[in-house]
C-alpha positions as CSV (number, residue, x, y, z in Angstrom):
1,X,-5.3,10.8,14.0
2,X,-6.8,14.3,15.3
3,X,-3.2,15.0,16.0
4,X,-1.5,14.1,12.9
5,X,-4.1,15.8,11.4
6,X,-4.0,19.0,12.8
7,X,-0.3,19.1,12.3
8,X,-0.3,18.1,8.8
9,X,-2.7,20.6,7.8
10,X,-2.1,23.8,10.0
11,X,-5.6,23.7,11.7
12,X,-4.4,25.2,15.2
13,X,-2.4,27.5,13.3
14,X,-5.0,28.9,11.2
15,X,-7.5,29.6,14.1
16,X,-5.1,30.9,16.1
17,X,-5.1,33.3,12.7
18,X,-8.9,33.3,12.8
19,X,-8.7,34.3,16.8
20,X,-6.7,37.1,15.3
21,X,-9.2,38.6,13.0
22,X,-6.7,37.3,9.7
23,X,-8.7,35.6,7.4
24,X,-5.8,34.5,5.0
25,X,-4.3,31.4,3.9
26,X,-0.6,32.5,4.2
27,X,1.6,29.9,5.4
28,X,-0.7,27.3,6.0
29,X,-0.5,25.3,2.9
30,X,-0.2,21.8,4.5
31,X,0.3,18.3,3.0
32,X,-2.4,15.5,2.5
33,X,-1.8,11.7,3.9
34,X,-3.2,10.5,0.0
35,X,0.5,9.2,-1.4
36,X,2.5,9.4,1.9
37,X,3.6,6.6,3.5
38,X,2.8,6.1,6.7
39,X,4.8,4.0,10.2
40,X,2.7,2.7,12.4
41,X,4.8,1.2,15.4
42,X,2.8,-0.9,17.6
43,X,0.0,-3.1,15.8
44,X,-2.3,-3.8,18.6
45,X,-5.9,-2.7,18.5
46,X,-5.5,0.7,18.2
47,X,-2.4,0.7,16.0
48,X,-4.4,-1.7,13.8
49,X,-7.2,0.8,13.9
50,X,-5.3,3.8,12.8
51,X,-3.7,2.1,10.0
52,X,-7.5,1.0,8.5
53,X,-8.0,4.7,9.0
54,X,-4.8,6.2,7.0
55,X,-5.0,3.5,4.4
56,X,-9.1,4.8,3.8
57,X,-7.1,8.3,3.6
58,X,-5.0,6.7,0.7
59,X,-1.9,6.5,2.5
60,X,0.7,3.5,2.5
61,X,0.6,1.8,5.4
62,X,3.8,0.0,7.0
63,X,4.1,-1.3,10.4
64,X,6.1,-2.6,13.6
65,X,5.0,-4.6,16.2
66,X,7.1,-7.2,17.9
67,X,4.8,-10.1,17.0
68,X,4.0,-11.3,13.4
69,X,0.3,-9.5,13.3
70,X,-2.4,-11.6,10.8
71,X,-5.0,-10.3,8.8
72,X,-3.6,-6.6,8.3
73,X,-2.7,-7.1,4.7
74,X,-5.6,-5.8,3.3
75,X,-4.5,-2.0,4.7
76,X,-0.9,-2.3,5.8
77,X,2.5,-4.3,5.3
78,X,4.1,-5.2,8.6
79,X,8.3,-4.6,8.2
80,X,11.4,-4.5,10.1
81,X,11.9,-1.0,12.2
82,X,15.2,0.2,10.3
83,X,12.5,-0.4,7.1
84,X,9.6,1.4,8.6
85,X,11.8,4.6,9.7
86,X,13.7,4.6,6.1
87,X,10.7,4.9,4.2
88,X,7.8,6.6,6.2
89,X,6.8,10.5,5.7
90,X,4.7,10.0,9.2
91,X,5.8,7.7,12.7
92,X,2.7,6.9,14.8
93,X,3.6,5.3,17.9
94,X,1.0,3.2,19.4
95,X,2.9,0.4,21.2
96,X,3.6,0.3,24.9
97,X,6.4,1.3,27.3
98,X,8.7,-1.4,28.8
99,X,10.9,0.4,31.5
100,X,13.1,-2.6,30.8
101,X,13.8,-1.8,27.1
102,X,14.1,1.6,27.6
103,X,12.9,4.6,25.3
104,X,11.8,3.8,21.6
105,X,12.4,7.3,20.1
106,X,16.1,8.0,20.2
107,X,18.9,9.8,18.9
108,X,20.1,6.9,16.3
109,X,16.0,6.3,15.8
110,X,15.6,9.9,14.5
111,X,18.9,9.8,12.7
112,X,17.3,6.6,10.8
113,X,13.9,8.4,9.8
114,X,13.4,10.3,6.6
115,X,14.0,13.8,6.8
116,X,11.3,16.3,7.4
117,X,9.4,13.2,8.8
118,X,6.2,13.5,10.7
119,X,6.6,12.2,14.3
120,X,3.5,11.4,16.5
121,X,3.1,10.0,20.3
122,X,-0.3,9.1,21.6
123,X,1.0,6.3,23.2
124,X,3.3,6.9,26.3
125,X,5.5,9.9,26.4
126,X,8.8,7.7,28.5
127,X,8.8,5.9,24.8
128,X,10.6,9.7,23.5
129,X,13.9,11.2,24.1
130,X,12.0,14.3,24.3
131,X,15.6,16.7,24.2
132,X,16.5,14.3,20.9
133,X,13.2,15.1,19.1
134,X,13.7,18.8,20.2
135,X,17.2,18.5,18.9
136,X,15.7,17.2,15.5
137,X,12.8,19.9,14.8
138,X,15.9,22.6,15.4
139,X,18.1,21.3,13.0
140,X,15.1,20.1,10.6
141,X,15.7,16.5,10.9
142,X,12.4,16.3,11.7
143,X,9.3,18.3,10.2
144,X,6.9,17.9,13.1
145,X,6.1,16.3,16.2
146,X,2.8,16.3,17.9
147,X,2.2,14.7,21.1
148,X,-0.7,13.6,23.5
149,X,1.8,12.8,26.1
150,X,4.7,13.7,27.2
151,X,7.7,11.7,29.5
152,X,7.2,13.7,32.7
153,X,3.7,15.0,32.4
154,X,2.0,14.7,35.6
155,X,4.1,18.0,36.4
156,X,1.6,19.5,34.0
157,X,-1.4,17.8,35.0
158,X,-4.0,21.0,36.0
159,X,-1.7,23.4,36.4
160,X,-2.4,26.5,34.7
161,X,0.4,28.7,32.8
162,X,-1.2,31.6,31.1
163,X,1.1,34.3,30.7
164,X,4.0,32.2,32.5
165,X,6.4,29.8,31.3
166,X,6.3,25.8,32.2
167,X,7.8,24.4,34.9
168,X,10.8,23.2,32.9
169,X,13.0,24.4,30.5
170,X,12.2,20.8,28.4
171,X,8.5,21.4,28.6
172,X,8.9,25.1,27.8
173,X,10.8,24.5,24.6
174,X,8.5,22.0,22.9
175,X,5.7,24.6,23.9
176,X,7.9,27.5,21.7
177,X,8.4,25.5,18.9
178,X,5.1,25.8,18.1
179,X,4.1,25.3,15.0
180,X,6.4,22.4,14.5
181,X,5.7,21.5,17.6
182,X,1.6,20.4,18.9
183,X,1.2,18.9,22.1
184,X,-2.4,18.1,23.9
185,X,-2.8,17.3,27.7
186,X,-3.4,14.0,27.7
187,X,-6.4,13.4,25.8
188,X,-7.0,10.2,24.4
189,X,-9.0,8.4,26.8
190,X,-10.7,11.2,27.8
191,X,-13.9,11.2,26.9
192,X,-17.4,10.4,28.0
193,X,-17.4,6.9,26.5
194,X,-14.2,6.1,28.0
């Protein structure tokens, strides 16, 4: 959510601005979730969670999930996937990664989504085709994509790259996309309650 968030409205952007010394509003106009629709992919407990918490926002809530999920009607519609990437202005996936099924975000997944779409992973980053979504924030395909995690992360894991570039050219080129591009190491579950 903090993600989505963040990217939607141009937070890290504007205090990297503030950081700065530029107290000014150009080019961080962002978009509000009240209207949008909004793909949830993966209605388990969290997924379920985040779409109580957009619907509040005033968003339209559809979602995925391989099982037929009760009692979500009050805050979200549950659809096919070719449905819920035709029609959604944001993609949160929260559902898990089975090696055996392979990545969720692909080429032909991307090509299905609505342009300038809002992709998020705080799920597992093997479920993204990380050189497809970079593929689709260069052409425009896609408006955003922020991430939590990453396919190939634990390369990152406390390493520290100030001044230096990351240790591959993948990882390196989400990192200079930047705006359109907002990645966090890993922090979902990291917390004190967790």
């Amino acid at each position: 959510i903090g993600l989505l968030l963040s990217s939607a409205r141009n937070v890290v952007k504007a205090h990297k601005m503030i950081e700065s010394r530029v107290w000014d509003r150009t080019g961080l106009k962002g978009s509000e979730l009240l209207g949008k629709t909004l793909g949830i992919i993966g209605l388990g407990r969290i997924g379920r969670v985040c779409a109580q918490i957009f619907h509040g926002m005033g968003a339209k809530v559809v979602g995925q999930d391989v099982f037929q999920i009760k009692g979500i009607d009050d805050y979200a519609t549950q659809v096919e996937m070719d449905e819920l990437l035709k029609v959604s202005d944001v993609i949160s996936l929260h559902c898990p990664y089975i090696k055996e099924n392979g990545k969720v975000v692909t080429r032909e997944f991307i090509s299905k989504m609505k342009d300038g779409a809002i992709l998020v992973n705080a799920a597992r980053g093997q479920l993204v085709d990380t050189e497809a979504v970079i593929e689709a924030i260069e052409s425009g395909k896609l408006g955003g994509f922020a991430a939590d995690t990453l396919d190939g992360e634990a390369d990152l894991f406390g390493k520290d790259f100030e001044g230096g570039k990351a240790p591959n050219a993948i990882f390196q080129k989400l990192i200079d996309l930047y705006p359109k591009v907002l990645l966090s190491p890993h922090l979902g579950s990291f917390t004190d309650e967790a």
